[in-house]
Every structure is written in structure tokens, then in C-alpha cells.
C-alpha positions in Angstrom: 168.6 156.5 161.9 170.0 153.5 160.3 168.1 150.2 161.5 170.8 147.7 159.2 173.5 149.8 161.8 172.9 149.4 165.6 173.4 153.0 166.3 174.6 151.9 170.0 174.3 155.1 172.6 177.0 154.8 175.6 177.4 156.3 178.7 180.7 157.9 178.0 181.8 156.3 181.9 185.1 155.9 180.7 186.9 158.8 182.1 183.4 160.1 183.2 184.1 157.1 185.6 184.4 158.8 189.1 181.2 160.9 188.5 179.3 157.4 188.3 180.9 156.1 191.4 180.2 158.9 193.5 177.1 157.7 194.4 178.3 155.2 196.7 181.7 153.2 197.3 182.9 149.9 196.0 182.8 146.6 198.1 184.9 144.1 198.0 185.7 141.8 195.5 185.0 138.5 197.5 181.2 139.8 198.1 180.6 138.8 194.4 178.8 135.6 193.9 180.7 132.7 191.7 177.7 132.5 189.4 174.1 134.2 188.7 170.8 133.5 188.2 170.2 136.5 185.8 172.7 138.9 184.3 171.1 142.5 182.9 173.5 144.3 180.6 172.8 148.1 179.5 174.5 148.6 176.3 174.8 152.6 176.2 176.1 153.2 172.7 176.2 157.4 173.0 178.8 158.8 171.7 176.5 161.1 169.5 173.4 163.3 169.5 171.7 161.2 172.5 174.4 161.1 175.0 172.7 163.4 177.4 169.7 161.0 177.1 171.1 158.0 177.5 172.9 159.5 180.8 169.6 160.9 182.2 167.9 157.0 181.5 171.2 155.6 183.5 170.2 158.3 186.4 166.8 156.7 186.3 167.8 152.9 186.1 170.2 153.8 189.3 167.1 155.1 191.4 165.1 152.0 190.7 165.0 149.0 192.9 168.6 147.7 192.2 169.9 144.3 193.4 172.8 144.4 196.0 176.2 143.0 195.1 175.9 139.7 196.5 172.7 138.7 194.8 172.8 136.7 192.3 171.2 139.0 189.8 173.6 141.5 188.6 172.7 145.1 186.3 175.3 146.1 184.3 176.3 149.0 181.8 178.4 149.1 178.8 178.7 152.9 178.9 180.5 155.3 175.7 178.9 158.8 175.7 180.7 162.2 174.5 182.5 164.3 177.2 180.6 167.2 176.2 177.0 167.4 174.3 177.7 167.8 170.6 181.9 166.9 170.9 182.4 164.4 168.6 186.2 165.0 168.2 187.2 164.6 172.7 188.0 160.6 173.1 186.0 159.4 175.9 187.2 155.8 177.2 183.9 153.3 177.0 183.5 151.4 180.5 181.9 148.8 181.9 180.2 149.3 185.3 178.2 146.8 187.5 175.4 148.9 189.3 173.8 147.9 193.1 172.3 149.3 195.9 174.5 149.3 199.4 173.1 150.6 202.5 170.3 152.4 200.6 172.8 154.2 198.1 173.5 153.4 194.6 176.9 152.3 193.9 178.6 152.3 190.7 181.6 149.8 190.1 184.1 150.0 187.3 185.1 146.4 186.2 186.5 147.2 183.0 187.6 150.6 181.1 188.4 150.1 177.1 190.8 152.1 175.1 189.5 155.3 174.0 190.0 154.3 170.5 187.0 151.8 170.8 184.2 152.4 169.0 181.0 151.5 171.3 178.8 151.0 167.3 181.3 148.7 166.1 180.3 144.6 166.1 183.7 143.6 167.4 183.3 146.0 170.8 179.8 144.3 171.0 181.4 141.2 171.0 184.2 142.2 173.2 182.0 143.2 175.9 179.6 140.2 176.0 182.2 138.1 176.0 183.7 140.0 179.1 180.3 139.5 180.7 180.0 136.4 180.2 183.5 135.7 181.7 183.3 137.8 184.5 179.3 137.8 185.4 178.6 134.0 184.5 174.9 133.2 184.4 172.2 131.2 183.9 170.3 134.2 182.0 171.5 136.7 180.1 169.8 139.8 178.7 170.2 143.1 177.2 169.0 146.5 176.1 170.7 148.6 173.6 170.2 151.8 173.3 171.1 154.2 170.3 169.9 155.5 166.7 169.0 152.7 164.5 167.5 152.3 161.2 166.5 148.2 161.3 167.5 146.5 158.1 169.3 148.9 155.9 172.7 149.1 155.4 175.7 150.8 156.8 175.6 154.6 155.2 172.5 154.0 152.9 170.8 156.8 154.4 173.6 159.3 153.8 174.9 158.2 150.5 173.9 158.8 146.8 172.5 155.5 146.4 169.3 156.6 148.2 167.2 158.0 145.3 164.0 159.6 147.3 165.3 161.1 150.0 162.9 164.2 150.9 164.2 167.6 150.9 161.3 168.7 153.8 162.5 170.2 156.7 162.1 167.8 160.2 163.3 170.8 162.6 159.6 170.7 164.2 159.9 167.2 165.1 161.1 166.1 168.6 164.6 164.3 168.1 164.3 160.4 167.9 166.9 157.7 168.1 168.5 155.1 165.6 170.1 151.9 166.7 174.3 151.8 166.8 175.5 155.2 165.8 179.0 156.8 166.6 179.7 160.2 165.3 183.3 160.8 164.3 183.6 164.3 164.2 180.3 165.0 162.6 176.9 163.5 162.4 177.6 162.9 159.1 180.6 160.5 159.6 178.6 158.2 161.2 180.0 154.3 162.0 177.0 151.3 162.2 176.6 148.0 162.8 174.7 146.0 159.9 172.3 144.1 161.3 173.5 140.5 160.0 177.2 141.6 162.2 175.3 142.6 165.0 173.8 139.0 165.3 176.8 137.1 164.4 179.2 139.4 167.5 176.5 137.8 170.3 178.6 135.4 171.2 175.7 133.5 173.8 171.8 132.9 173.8 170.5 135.7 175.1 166.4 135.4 176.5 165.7 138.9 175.4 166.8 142.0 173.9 165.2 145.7 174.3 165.9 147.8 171.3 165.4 151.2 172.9 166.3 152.4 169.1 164.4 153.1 166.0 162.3 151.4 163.4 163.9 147.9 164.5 160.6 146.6 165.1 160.6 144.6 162.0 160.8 141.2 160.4 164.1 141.2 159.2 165.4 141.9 162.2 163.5 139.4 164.1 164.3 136.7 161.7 168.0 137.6 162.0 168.3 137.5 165.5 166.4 134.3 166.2 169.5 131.8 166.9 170.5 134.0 169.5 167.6 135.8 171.4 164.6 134.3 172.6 162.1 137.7 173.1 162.4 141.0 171.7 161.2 144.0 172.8 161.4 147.2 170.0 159.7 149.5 168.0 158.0 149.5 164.5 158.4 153.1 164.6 161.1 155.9 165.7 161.4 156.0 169.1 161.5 159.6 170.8 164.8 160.0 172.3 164.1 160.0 175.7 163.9 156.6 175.6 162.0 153.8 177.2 160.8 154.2 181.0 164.2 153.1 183.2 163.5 153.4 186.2 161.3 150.5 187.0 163.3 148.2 184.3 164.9 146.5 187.2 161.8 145.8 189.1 160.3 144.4 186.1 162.9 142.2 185.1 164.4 140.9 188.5 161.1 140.6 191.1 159.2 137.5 189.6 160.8 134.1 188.4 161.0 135.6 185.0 161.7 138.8 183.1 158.4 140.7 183.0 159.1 141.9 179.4 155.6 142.6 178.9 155.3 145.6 181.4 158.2 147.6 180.4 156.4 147.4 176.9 152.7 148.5 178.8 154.9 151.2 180.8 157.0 152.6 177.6 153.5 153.0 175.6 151.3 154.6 179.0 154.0 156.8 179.4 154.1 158.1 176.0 149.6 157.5 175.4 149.6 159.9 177.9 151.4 162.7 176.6 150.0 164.9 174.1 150.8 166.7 170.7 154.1 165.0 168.6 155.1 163.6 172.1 152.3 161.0 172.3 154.2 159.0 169.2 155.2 155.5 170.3 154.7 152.1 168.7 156.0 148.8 170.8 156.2 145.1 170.4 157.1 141.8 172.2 158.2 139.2 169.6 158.7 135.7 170.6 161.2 134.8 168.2 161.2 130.7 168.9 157.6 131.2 167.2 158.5 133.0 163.8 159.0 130.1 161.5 155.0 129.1 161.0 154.9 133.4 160.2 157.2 132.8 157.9 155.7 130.0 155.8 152.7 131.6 155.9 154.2 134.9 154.3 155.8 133.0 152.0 152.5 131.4 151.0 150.8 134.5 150.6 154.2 135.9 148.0 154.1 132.8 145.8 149.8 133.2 145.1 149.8 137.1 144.6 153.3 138.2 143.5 151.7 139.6 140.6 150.2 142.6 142.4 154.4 143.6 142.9 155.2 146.2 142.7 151.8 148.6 143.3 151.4 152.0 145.0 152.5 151.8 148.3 150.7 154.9 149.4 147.8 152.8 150.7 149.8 150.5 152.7 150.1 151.1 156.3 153.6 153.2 156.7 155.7 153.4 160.3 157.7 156.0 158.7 157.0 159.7 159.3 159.8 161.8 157.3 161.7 159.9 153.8 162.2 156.6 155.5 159.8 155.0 152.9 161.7 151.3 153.7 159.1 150.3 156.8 155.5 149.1 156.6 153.2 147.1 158.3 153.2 143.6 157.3 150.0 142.2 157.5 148.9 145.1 155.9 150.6 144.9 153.1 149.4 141.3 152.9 146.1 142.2 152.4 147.0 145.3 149.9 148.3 141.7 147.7 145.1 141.0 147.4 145.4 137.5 150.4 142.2 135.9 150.8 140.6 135.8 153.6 141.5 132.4 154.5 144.9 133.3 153.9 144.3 136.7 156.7 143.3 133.8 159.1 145.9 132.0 158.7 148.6 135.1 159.2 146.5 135.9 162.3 147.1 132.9 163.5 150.6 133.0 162.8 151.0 136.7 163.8 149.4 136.0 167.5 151.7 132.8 168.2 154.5 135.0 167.7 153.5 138.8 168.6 153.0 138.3 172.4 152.0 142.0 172.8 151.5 145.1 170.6 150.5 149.0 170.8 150.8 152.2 169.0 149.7 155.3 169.7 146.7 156.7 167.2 149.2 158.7 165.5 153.8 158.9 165.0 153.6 162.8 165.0 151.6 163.5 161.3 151.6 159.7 160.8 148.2 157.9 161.4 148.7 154.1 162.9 145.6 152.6 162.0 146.2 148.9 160.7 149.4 147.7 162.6 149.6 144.0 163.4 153.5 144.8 165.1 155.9 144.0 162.8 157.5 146.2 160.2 158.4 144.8 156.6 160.0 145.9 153.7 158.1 146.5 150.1 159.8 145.9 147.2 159.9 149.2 144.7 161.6 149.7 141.4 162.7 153.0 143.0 164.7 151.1 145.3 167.4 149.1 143.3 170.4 148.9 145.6 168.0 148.3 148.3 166.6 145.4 146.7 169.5 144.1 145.8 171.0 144.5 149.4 167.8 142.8 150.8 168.6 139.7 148.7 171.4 139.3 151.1 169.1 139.3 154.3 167.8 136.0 155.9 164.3 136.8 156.2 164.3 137.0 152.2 166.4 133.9 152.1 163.5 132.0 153.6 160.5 133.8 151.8 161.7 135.1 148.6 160.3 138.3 148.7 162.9 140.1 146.7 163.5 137.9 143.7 
């Protein structure tokens, strides 16, 4: 899982198309409204190892209370999955669908299909296809879950090339499979294309009030920070995220039935679902991240570097970690504040900051063997000699621009 990459999963709808709209026929084109209230777009970046997940969360979204085409609230998808489970050579066409309920039936329209050569992990298709839905589907609020592997902050490939010096030779085969965000396989799982994370924010090309990472590890500062300019809330997940996803099918309900997005209940109904279950399948971590309240968080962090930078680097074992295999890159960060050495007048003061922008947080008491004991709902880097073309690479990030925690 690459978090720097949005490993994006897509419904491969392209030529997959008519199985989509055989739930219901198309109405006409006139019963569309001019404009909308609020715009939901599904951005199904699949065409890898998840595809049959992402397809089986698009089943549920359809059986959920869905708007009807001349509302003005519109669900769409963005969909690019394989033809087949495990073919990464077919070409499937990526689509974009609008999804409502007619008469009692789900119908599935195709607005746009996108030359099979597109590639759904890419930041120009993101691009594309936001600007199509902003041309097509304009709105007075726009938001948007993407859904794919992802590995937050790091860069395109890191995890795959020789640069990464610690990778663990343990086996993970007993571990359920979990997602990373922005990932298409060509060929192989090990030609994998990513978005980096600073590409991904620059393609949205309007303010969006919210985006769900249904994706892994992007439940960090650095991708908060990043994203900032152009999203409002975020929804995502300090830790992996099992693949089968967040809950779908009352997504719609929850962001359509009250004046505003209910962002907090799909985060209460993503961790019940998964608090409930038991062994390695009750693993889930979740946060809601006002991003417009970030920059007091950020001087205080900044604070806290400049009076205890001597203490970096130190042994990271006893930091609080929100990784469960090699992915050493991802630990809490107020923890880690207090493993400095902060006062505690310098705790209340990140508390403070922590709660005016971490609306809502919860973890399971353990991420399969990993215990999730001190988590204040935001990841962070930590500096480590061991790491040098990480550190250098996190230089370029904005988060470190504006605290200087990588000197």
C-alpha cells in the first residue's frame, strides 16, 4: 500500500457497462435538473487486487436509499475495475455512471466512458473526471470517496524499490487482505502506477466539503495538511483498512437526509461494523479531520520540535505504531510528542489543538497483532537515520514545510 500513491480502485463499468444498467432503464435527458444542491462522486480506482470489493461496495451503495434523477442531489461513480479477478493485462474502459432509484429499482446511467488506455491511479484522469463532474453535474457541494490501496505520504514505488532499507522478510499470508489508496496494476502487482499525494491535491480542480479515503494508512498529518486548500472534512484511516471496505450501503442516507453530510456516522458505522467482529477482522482505526482547523495543530507541533529536537532520533519502539507488517513510516502523533519528552503544559496545549481539529476518532483495541492503545487520530512520520531517501523525500512535503520536522 502506497499512502504518497492514491492507489484508486474502479469499478471496471466501462465495457462492464450494460451489467450496471440492467438494473433499471435510463430516463430522459431533460428530467435532469440544471443545477444541484449536492453532488456525491464514488471514485472506484480497481483495476487491481480489490476489484471484486469495490464491485460488491457499488452493489451495496445501489441498494441504499438513492436519490431519483430529478433531485437535486446526484450519486455518481467513476468506475475502472479488471474484467476478470486477477487480469491485469484485458483493457477495461473506465466509466462514469450517475446512479438513482426509478419506480423502486436502481438505475445505472452511463454519462461518460474513457478510453481503455486511461489509467483510473493516474492524477491527470482524477482531474479529468472532476472536471467532467463539475461540468456536467454543477453544484453547490461537492464531495467524494475514493477507494483503493494507498500508502499516505510516501512516494510513488518506495515500497517496491531498493531504496527501502528495512523491509521485513515475514510472511503476511495469515493476514486478511487490506487496501492502499491509487493503485493500478499493469500486468502484475508489482508494476504498480500511484498518485503522489502532493499530484493528487493539485488534479482537484474545486473545493470539495469532504473526502472519504476508503484506503490505507492515509489517516495522517501529511496528508491532511496537503489537502487543506481543497477539502474541508476528511474521513480516513490511521491504519490499513480491511478490504472490504467501509459500510456502503447507508452512505447515501447519511450524506443526503439532513441539511448537511452526516460524515460522523459513516465513521460510527465503519468502526461498529468492524468492533463487532472478532479475531484479525475486528482491526479498524477511523478519523474525521476538519481540515479548516489544522493550522493552530500545527504551530503547536512546531513548538513542541523546536524545545525537544534533541531527543531526535530515539528508539521508536515505544512510540505508538499504526503499522502492523514493515510499514515502520506511521505513528501516532501526539504520542510521539510525549516520547520528546513535551511538558505537560505543552500536552494541553496539543489537546487543545488536537480536539479543535479531530472532530471524531476510534480504533479498535487491536490492528490484527498490533495493540492501539495511545491514538489521538492522526498518523505522523518519525524521523530515522535508517530512512535517508525518506527523509530527504519528506523535506519536499508541506506539512514539513510548515514545522520543520525533517531538517
Amino acid at each position: 500500500m502506497k499512502m504518497k500513491r492514491f492507489n484508486i480502485i474502479i469499478i471496471a463499468l466501462a465495457v462492464a457497462a450494460a451489467g450496471l444498467v440492467s438494473c433499471g432503464k435510463s430516463c430522459p435527458e431533460s428530467q435532469r435538473p440544471q443545477s444541484y444542491r449536492q453532488v456525491f462522486l464514488y471514485y472506484m480506482a480497481g483495476y487491481n487486487n480489490l476489484s471484486s470489493y469495490l464491485l460488491e461496495n457499488l452493489s451495496d451503495l445501489e441498494r441504499g436509499v438513492l436519490p431519483s434523477k430529478s433531485r437535486d442531489q446526484a450519486i455518481l461513480v467513476f468506475s475502472h475495475t479488471t474484467k476478470a479477478s486477477y487480469d491485469y493485462t484485458t483493457p477495461n474502459s473506465p466509466c462514469l455512471i450517475q446512479i438513482y432509484r426509478e419506480k423502486g429499482r436502481c438505475v445505472a446511467d452511463t454519462i461518460s466512458v474513457y478510453p481503455e488506455s486511461m489509467s483510473s491511479a493516474s492524477a491527470s484522469t482524477l482531474k479529468t473526471v472532476l472536471e467532467d463532474v463539475r461540468s456536467l453535474f454543477p453544484a453547490d457541494s461537492y464531495g467524494m470517496l475514493f477507494s483503493s490501496h494507498a500508502t499516505g505520504w510516501l512516494p510513488e514505488g518506495y515500497l517496491n524499490s531498493s531504496a527501502r532499507t528495512s523491509a521485513s522478510s515475514e510472511s503476511l499470508q495469515s493476514y486478511p487482505l487490506t487496501k492502499s489508496v491509487g493503485a493500478q496494476y499493469n500486468g502484475s502487482s508489482r508494476n504498480s502506477e500511484e498518485i503522489e499525494l502532493s499530484e493528487f491535491a493539485a488534479a482537484i480542480p474545486m473545493k470539495l466539503d469532504y473526502i472519504i479515503f476508503d484506503a490505507c494508512l492515509m489517516g495522517g498529518i501529511e496528508v491532511a495538511w496537503e489537502l487543506r486548500d481543497v477539502c474541508d472534512m476528511l474521513v480516513f484511516s490511521p491504519a490499513e483498512v480491511i478490504a472490504r471496505g467501509f459500510i456502503y450501503q447507508p452512505i447515501s442516507w447519511n450524506l443526503f437526509s439532513g441539511q448537511t453530510p452526516d460524515l460522523g456516522q459513516i465513521c460510527r458505522d465503519y468502526f461498529s461494523y468492524y468492533d463487532s467482529q472478532t479475531g484479525q477482522m475486528r482491526s479498524a482505526t477511523v478519523s474525521l479531520v476538519d481540515c479548516r482547523n489544522l493550522q493552530p495543530l500545527a504551530d503547536c507541533f512546531r513548538e513542541i520540535l523546536s524545545q525537544h529536537r534533541d531527543m531526535i532520533p530515539f528508539s521508536r519502539d515505544k512510540c505508538q505504531a499504526y503499522f502492523y507488517d514493515s510499514k515502520e513510516y506511521f505513528f501516532d502523533l501526539r504520542d510521539f510528542a510525549s516520547c520528546l519528552g513535551a511538558t505537560e503544559a505543552e500536552l494541553d496545549r496539543l489537546d487543545d489543538a488536537l480536539a479543535g481539529c479531530v472532530a471524531f476518532h476510534a480504533e479498535t483495541p487491536t490492528f490484527f497483532d498490533l495493540r492501539l492503545e495511545r491514538c489521538c487520530g492522526l498518523s505522523t512520520y518519525i524521523p530515522s537515520e535508517d530512512f535517508p531517501v525518506l527523509n530527504s523525500f519528506y523535506k519536499t512535503l508541506a506539512w514539513n514545510s510548515q514545522t520543520g520536522l525533517v531538517e
